[in-house]
C-alpha positions as CSV (number, residue, x, y, z in Angstrom):
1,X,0.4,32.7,0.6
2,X,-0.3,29.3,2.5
3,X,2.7,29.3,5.0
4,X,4.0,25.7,4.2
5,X,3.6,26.1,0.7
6,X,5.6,29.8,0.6
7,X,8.6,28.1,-0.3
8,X,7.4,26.0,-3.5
9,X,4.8,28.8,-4.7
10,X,7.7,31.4,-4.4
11,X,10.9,29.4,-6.2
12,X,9.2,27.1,-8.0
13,X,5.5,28.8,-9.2
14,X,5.8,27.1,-12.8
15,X,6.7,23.7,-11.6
16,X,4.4,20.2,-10.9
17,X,3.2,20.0,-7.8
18,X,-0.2,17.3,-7.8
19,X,-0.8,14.9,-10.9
20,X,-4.2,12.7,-10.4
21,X,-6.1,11.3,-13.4
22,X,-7.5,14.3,-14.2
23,X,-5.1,17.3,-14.3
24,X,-1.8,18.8,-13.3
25,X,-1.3,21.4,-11.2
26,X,1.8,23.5,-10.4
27,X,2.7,24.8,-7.0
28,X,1.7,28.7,-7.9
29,X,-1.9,27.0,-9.0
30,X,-1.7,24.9,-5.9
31,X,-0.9,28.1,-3.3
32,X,-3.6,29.9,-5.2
33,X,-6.2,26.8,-4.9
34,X,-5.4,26.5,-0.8
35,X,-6.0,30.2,-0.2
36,X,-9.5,30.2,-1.7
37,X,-10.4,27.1,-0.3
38,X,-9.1,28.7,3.5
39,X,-11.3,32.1,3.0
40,X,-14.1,30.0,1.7
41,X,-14.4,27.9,5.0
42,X,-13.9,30.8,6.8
43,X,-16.6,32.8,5.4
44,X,-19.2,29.4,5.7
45,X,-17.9,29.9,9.0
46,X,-16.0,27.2,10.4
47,X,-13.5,28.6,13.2
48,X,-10.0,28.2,14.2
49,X,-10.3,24.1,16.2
50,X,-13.2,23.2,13.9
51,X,-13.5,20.0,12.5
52,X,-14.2,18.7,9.1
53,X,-14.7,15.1,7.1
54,X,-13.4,14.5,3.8
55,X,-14.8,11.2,1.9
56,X,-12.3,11.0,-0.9
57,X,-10.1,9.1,-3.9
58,X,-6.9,10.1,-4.0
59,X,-6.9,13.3,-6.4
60,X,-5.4,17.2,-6.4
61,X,-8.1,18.7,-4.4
62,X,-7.7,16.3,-1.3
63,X,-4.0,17.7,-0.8
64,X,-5.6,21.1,-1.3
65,X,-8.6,20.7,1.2
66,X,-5.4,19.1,3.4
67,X,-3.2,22.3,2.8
68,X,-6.2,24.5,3.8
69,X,-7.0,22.3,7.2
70,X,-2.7,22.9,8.2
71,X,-2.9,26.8,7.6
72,X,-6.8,27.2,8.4
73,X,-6.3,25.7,12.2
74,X,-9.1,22.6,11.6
75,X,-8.6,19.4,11.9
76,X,-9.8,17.1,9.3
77,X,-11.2,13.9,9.3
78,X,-10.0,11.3,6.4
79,X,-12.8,9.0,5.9
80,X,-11.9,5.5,4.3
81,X,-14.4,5.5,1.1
82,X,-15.3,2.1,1.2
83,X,-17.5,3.0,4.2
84,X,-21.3,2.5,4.4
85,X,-23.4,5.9,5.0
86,X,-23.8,4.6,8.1
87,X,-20.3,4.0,9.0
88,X,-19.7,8.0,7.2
89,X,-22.3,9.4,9.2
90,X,-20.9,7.9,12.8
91,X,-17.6,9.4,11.9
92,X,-19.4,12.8,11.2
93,X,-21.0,12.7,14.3
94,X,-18.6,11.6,16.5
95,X,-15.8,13.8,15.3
96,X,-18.3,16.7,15.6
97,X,-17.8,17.6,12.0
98,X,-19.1,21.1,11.2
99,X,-18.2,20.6,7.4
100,X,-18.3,17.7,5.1
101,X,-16.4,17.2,1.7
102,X,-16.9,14.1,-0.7
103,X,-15.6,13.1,-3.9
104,X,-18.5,12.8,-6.5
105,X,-17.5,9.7,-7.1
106,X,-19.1,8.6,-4.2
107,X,-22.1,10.9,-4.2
108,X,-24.8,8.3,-3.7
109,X,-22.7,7.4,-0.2
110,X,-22.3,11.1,0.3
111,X,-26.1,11.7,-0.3
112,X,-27.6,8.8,2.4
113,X,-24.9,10.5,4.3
114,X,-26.4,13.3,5.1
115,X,-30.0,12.2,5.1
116,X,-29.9,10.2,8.5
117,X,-30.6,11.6,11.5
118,X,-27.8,11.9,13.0
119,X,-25.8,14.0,10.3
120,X,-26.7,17.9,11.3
121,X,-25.7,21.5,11.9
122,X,-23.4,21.3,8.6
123,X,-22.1,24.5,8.1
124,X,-20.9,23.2,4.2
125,X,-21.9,20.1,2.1
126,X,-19.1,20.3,-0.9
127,X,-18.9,18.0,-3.9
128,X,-15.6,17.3,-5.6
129,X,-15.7,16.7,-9.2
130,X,-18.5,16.5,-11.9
131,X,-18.0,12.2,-11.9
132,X,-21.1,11.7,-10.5
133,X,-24.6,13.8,-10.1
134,X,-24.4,16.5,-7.9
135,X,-26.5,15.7,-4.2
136,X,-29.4,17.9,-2.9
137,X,-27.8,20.4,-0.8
138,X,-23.9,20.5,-1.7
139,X,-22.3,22.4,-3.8
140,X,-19.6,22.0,-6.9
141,X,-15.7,22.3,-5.1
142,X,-15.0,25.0,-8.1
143,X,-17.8,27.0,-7.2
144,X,-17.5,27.3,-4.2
145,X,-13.8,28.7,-3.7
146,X,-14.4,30.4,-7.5
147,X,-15.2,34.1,-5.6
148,X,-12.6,33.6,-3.0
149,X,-9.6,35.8,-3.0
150,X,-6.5,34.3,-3.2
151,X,-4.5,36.5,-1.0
152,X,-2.6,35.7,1.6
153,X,-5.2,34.4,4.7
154,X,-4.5,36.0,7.5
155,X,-4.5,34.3,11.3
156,X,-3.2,31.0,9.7
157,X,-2.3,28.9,12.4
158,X,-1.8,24.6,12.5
159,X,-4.7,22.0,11.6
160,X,-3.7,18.3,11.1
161,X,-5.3,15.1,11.0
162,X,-7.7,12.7,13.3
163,X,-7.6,9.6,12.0
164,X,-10.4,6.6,12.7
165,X,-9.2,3.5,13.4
166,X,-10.8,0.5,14.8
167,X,-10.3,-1.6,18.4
168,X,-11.3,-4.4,20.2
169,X,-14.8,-3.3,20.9
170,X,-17.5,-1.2,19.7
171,X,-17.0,1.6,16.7
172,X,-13.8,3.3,15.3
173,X,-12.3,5.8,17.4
174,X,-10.5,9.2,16.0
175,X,-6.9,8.8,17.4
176,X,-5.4,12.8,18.2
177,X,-2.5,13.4,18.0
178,X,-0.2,16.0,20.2
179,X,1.6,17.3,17.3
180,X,-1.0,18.6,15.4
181,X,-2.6,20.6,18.1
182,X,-5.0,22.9,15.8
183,X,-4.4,26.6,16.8
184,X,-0.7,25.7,17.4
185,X,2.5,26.9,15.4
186,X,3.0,26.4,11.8
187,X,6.7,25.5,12.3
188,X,5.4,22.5,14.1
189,X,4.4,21.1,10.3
190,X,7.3,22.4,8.6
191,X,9.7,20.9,11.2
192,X,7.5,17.5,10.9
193,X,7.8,17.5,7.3
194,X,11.4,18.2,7.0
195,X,12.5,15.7,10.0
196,X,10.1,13.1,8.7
197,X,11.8,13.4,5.1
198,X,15.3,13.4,6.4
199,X,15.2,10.6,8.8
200,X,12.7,8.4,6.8
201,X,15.8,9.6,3.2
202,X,13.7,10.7,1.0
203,X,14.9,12.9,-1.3
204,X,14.3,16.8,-0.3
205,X,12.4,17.9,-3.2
206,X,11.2,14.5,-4.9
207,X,9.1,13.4,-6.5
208,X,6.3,11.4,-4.6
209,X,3.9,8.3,-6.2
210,X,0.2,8.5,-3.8
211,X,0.3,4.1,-4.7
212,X,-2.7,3.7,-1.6
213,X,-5.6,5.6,-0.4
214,X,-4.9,8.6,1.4
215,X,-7.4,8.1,4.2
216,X,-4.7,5.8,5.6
217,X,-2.5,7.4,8.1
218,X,0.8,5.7,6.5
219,X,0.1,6.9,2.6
220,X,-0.9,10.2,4.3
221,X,2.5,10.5,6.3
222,X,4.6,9.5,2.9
223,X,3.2,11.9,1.1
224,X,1.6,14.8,2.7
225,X,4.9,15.0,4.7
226,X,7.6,15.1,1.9
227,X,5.0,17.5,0.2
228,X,5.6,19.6,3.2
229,X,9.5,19.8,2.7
230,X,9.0,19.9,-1.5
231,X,8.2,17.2,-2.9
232,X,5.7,16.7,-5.9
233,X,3.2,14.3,-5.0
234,X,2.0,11.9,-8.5
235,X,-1.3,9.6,-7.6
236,X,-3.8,7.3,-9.1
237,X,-7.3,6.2,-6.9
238,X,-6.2,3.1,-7.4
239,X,-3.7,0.4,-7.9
240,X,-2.4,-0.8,-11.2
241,X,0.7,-2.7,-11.3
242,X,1.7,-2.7,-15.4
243,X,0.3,1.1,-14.4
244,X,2.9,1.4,-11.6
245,X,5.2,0.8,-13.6
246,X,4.6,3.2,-16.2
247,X,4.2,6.5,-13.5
248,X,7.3,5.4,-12.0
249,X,9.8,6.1,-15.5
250,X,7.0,8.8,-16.7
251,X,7.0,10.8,-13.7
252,X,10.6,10.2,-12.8
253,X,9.5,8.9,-9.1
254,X,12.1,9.1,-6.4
255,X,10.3,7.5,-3.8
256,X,7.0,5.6,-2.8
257,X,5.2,3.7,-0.4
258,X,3.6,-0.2,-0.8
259,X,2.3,-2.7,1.2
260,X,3.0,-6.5,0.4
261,X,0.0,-7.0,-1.6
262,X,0.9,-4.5,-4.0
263,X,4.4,-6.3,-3.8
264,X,2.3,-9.5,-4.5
265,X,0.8,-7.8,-7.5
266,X,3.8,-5.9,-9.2
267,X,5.5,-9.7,-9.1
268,X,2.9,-11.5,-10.6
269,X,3.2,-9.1,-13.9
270,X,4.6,-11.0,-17.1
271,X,8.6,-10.9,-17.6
272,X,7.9,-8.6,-20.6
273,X,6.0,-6.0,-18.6
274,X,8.8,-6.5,-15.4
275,X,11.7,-6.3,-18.0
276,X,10.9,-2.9,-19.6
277,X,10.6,-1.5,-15.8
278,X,13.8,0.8,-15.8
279,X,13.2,3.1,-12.4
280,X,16.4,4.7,-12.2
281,X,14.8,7.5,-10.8
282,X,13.3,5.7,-7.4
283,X,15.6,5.9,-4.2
284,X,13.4,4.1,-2.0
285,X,10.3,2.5,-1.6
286,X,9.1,2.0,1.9
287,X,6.7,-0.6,2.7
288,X,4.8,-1.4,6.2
289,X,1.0,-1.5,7.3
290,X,1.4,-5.4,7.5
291,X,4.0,-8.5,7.7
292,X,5.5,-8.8,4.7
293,X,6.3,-12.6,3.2
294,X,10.2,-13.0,3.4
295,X,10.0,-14.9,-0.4
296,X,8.1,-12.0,-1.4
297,X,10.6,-9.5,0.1
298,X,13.3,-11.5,-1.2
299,X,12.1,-11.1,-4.8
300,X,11.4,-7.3,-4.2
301,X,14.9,-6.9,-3.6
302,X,16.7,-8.8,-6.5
303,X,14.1,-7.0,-9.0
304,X,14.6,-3.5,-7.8
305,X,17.8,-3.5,-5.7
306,X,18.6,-2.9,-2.1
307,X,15.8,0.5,-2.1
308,X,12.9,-1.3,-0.4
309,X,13.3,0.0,3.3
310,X,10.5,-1.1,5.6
311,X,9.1,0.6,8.8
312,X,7.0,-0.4,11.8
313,X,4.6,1.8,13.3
314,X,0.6,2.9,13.5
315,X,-1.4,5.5,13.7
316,X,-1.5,5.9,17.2
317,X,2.3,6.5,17.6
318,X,3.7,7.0,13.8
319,X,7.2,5.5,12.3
320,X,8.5,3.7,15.2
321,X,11.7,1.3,13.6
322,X,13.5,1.5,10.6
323,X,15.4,-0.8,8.7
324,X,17.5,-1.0,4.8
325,X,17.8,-3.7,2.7
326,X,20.8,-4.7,3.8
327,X,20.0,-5.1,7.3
328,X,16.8,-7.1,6.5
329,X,18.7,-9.5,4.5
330,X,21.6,-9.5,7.1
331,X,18.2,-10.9,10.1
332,X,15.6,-11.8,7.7
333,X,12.4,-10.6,9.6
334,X,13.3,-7.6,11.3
335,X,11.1,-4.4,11.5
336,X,14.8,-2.5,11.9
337,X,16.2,-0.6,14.8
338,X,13.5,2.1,16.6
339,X,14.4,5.9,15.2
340,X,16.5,7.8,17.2
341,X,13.5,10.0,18.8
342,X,11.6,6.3,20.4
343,X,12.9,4.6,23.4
344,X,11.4,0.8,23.4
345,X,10.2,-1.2,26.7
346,X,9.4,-4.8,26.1
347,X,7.3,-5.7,29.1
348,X,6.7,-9.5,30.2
349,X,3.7,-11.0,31.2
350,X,4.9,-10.8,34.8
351,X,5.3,-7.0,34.4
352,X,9.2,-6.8,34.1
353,X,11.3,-5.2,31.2
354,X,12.6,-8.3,29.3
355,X,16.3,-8.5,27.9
356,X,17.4,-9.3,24.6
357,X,15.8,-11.8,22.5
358,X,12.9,-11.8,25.3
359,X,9.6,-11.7,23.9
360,X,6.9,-9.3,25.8
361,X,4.4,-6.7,24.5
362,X,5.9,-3.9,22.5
363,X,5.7,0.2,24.6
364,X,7.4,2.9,23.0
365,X,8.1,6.7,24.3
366,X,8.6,9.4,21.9
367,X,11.4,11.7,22.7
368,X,10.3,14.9,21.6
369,X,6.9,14.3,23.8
370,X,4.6,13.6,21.3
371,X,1.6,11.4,22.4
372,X,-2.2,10.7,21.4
373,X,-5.9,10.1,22.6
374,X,-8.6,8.8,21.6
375,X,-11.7,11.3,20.6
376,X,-14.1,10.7,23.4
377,X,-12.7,7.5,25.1
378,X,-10.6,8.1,27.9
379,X,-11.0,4.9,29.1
380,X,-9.4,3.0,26.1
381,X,-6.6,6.1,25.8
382,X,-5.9,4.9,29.2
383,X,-5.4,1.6,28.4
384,X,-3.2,1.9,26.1
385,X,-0.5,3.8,28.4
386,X,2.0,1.7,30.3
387,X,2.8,4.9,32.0
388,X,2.7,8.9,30.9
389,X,4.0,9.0,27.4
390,X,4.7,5.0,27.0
391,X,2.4,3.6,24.9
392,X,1.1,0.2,23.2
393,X,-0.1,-0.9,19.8
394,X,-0.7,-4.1,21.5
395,X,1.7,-6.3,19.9
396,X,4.2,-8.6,21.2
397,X,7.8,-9.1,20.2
398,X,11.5,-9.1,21.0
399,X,14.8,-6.7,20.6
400,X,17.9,-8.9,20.2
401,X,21.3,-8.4,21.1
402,X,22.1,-5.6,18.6
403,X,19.1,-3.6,19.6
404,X,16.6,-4.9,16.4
405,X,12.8,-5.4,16.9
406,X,11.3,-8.8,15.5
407,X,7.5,-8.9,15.9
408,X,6.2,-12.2,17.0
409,X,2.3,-11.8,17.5
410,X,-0.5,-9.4,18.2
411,X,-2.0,-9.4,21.5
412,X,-4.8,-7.7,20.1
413,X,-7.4,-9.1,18.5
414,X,-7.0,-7.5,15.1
415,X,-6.9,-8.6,11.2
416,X,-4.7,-7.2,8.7
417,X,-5.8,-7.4,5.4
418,X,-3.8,-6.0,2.1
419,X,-2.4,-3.1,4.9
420,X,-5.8,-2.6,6.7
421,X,-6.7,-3.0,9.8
422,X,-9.6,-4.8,10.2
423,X,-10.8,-5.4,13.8
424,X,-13.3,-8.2,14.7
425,X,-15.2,-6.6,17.5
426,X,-17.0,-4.3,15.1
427,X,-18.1,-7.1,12.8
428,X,-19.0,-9.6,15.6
429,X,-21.0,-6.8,17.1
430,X,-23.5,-6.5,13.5
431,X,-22.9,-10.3,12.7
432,X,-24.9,-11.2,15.9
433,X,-27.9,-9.1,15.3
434,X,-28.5,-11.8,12.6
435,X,-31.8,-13.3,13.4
436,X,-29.9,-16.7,12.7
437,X,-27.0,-16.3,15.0
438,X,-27.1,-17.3,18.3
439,X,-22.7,-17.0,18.9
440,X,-20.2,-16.1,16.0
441,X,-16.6,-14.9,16.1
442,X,-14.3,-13.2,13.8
443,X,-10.6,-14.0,12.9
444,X,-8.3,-13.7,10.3
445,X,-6.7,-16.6,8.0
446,X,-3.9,-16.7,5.9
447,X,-4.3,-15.7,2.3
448,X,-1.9,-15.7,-0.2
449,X,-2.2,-11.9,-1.8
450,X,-3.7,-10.2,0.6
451,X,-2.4,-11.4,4.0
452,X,-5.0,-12.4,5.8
453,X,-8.9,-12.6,5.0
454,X,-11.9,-12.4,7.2
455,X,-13.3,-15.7,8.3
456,X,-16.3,-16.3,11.1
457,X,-17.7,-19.3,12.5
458,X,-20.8,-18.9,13.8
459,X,-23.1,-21.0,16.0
460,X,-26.7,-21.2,14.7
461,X,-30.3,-20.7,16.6
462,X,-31.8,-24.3,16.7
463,X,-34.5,-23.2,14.0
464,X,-31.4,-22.7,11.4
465,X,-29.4,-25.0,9.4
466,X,-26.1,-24.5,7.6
467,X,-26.3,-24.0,4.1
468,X,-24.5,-22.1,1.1
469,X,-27.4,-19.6,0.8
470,X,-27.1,-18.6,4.7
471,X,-23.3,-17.7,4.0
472,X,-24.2,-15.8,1.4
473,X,-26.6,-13.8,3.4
474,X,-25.0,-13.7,6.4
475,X,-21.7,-12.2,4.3
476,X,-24.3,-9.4,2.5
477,X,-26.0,-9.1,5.5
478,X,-22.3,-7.6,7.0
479,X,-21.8,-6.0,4.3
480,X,-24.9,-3.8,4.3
481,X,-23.7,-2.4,7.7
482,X,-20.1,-2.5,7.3
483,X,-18.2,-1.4,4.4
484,X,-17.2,-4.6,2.5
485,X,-13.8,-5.7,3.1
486,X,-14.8,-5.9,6.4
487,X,-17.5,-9.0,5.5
488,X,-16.6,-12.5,6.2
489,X,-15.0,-14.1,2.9
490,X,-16.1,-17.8,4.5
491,X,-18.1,-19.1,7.2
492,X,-17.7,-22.2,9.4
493,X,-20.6,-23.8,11.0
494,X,-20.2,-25.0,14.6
495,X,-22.6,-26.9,16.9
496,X,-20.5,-25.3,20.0
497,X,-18.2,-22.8,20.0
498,X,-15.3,-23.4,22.6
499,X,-15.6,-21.7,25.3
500,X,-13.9,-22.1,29.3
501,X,-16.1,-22.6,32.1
502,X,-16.1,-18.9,32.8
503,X,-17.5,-18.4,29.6
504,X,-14.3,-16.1,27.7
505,X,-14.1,-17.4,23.6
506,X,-11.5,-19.4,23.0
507,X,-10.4,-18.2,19.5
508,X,-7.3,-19.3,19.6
509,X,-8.4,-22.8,18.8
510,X,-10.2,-21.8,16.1
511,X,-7.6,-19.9,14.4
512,X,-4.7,-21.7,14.9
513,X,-5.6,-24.7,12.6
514,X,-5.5,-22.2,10.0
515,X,-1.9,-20.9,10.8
516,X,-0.2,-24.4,11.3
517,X,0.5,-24.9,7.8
518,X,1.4,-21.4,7.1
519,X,5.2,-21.1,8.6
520,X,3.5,-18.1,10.3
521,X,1.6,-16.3,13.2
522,X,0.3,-13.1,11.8
């Protein structure tokens, strides 16, 4: 059997352990699936520290091919499938991806995937599901672990995750982490999912609603983790709210994880659909990814009682602070006290640790030693080190007297949209290729529902003039390059963009006339 899945497929073989759309599998299916899938990579042979990509919805077979990568030694790459093939096939490249997996319901994306140039020396092209036509070249999931054995593997040994995020400049970088050292022990995961369970409460054994995409390092951590230590995992690809509602009493969820948009959404339902909502079953739901409106909150809380717990953290350096309903309410706007394994250093401008209510850009040390580095970029994982093992997500903020963080700003130059992380470098960087464009920044604005949205102002070529059809093909002009989110949702036309005599881009002073009505910074 699977090592982290011994437990389940041995005392519970008959129970649930996935629910997508599509099926229901128990944890004896699910041990059996993992197995097949581990001898199958083997024998199209990747090798203990290989790496693999996975363009994916949330469905069974992504916690299988994620159970397979933890006992097979790979590390796997989750690629956000809103990505262009051009975005897919730099990750693939970069990450040195000897294996690629896709969800057929992205199969024209998987198929100009690996037609460029720079996609090669696959040792496996697999499709998952029959939603779609099968590509050229891959083939079906089911076929190929049906002639697998589903004996135990032998030589099973830790894989985890590299996740690609974003930065200030140039293309998304795979963040790795020290805890999921492929080759390393198994009882690294185990103890990772059990202490991750404990000291985030869930309940050992739960069962867990997938509400977000699992290429995102947060909806991976709630519910790969607790899967680890027990838990059933229940998911849809995407987000209904009346829907929600509906797996919540069906399922009989104990826990889940949101980000305030799908807050925004679940309170926006008619009383009727809100009213019929009984979820006795959930103990918690944890929220993070992005500041969360306090009215919003508020409502959260006096709908579904004092479970919504919140977190700050990334996926650079995980679950840094936690904090209860309770405490929130008791300092409205608090990201909670940091978890018993992080030490915090707030660090002022002049390079001194700051005292309570002192604002300064936010370090933290992990206890137990973990730490992280960026796939190919020592440079930028220098950066981000204060010293060895003290590290920055670059945002600024303040403990106070009893020890709770408050976040007051991001020193980075970063968007957060609906819980993702959108970073303006990247879409500068296309924006300007634009025959039309002779200077254009990115920034973020407030937005109701979703947080923030993109907006760009842009300094034309003198042969150009403003106009509603430019916008529109500057926007689809992004969005051909980047995946869509990521495209301006409005453009501002400037005759000079403000600049210092040194030439650095004041965008400050074209964001904050955005903010000043808003009662907020980020």
């Amino acid at each position: 059997m699977a090592e982290i899945l011994l437990t389940w497929a041995e005392s519970k073989p008959d129970q649930m352990a996935l629910a997508d759309e599509y099926s229901q599998i128990t944890w004896g299916e699910f041990n059996s699936n993992v197995n097949k899938l581990i001898q199958s990579l083997r024998d199209a042979g990747l090798e203990t520290g290989d790496t693999f990509s996975v363009l994916s919805g949330n469905r069974n077979e992504y916690y299988e091919i994620l159970s397979a990568a933890a006992n097979g030694g790979w590390s796997y790459v989750p690629i956000n499938w809103h990505f262009t093939a051009e975005e897919v096939a730099y990750v693939i490249e970069n990450s040195d991806s000897k294996a690629f997996i896709a969800d057929s319901r992205f199969a024209e994306v998987a198929s100009d995937t690996v037609a460029r140039d720079e996609v090669n020396d696959l040792k496996a092209k697999i499709i998952i599901g029959k939603q779609g036509k099968t590509p050229d070249g891959f083939i079906l999931y089911d076929d190929f672990i049906s002639d697998a054995s589903d004996s135990e593997p032998d030589d099973q040994s830790l894989g985890g995750p590299m996740f690609y995020t974003s930065g200030t400049t140039g293309r998304p970088k795979g963040v790795k982490s020290s805890s999921f050292q492929a080759g390393g022990s198994l009882e690294i995961l185990r103890m990772i999912g059990e202490g991750t369970t404990q000291m985030m409460q869930m309940p050992p054994e739960g069962i867990t609603l997938l509400a977000g995409p699992l290429y995102h390092s947060a909806q991976w951590a709630f519910s790969f983790l607790p899967m680890v230590a027990g838990s059933a995992v229940v998911m849809r690809h995407k987000f209904n709210p009346e829907e929600t509602l509906d797996l919540i009493d069906k399922y009989k969820i104990t826990n889940t994880h949101m980000v305030p948009t799908q807050f925004v959404r679940l309170l926006r339902l008619d009383d009727e659909i809100k009213n019929s909502f009984k979820g006795s079953s959930l103990k918690l739901c944890w929220h993070g990814a992005a500041p969360c409106p306090h009215e919003i909150k508020r409502k959260m809380i006096e709908w579904w009682g004092p479970i919504i717990f919140e977190y700050y953290g990334s996926t650079e350096g995980s679950i840094i602070t936690a904090c209860t309903s309770d405490e929130w309410l008791e300092r409205p706007g608090t990201l909670g006290k940091p978890l018993p394994i992080i030490e915090p250093h707030i660090i002022k401008e002049d390079g001194t640790k700051a005292g309570p209510n002192e604002h300064g850009q936010l370090y933290f040390k992990n206890l137990m030693g973990s730490s992280f580095e960026y796939h190919k970029e020592p440079d930028k994982t220098k950066e981000a080190y204060l010293e060895p093992g003290v590290s920055t997500f670059g945002d600024i903020g303040y403990l106070d007297e009893d020890g709770y963080l408050f976040m007051s700003d991001r020193k980075i130059d970063m968007i957060i949209s609906g819980g993702v992380n959108i970073y303006p470098a990247e879409i500068e960087d296309i924006l300007s290729n634009h025959p039309a464009i002779s200077d254009c920044a990115i920034f973020g604005v407030p937005n109701e529902e979703w947080g923030e949205e993109v907006k760009a102002a842009v300094e034309l070529k003198k042969d150009y003039t403003a106009s509603d059809e430019l916008t529109q093909e500057l926007i689809a002009f992004t969005a051909k390059h980047l995946a869509k989110y990521k495209a301006p949702k409005s453009i501002d036309y400037l005759e000079e963009m403000p600049r210092t005599v040194t030439g650095k881009l004041l965008k400050r002073k074209l964001r904050d006339k955005y903010w000043e009505k808003s009662g907020r910074t980020i």
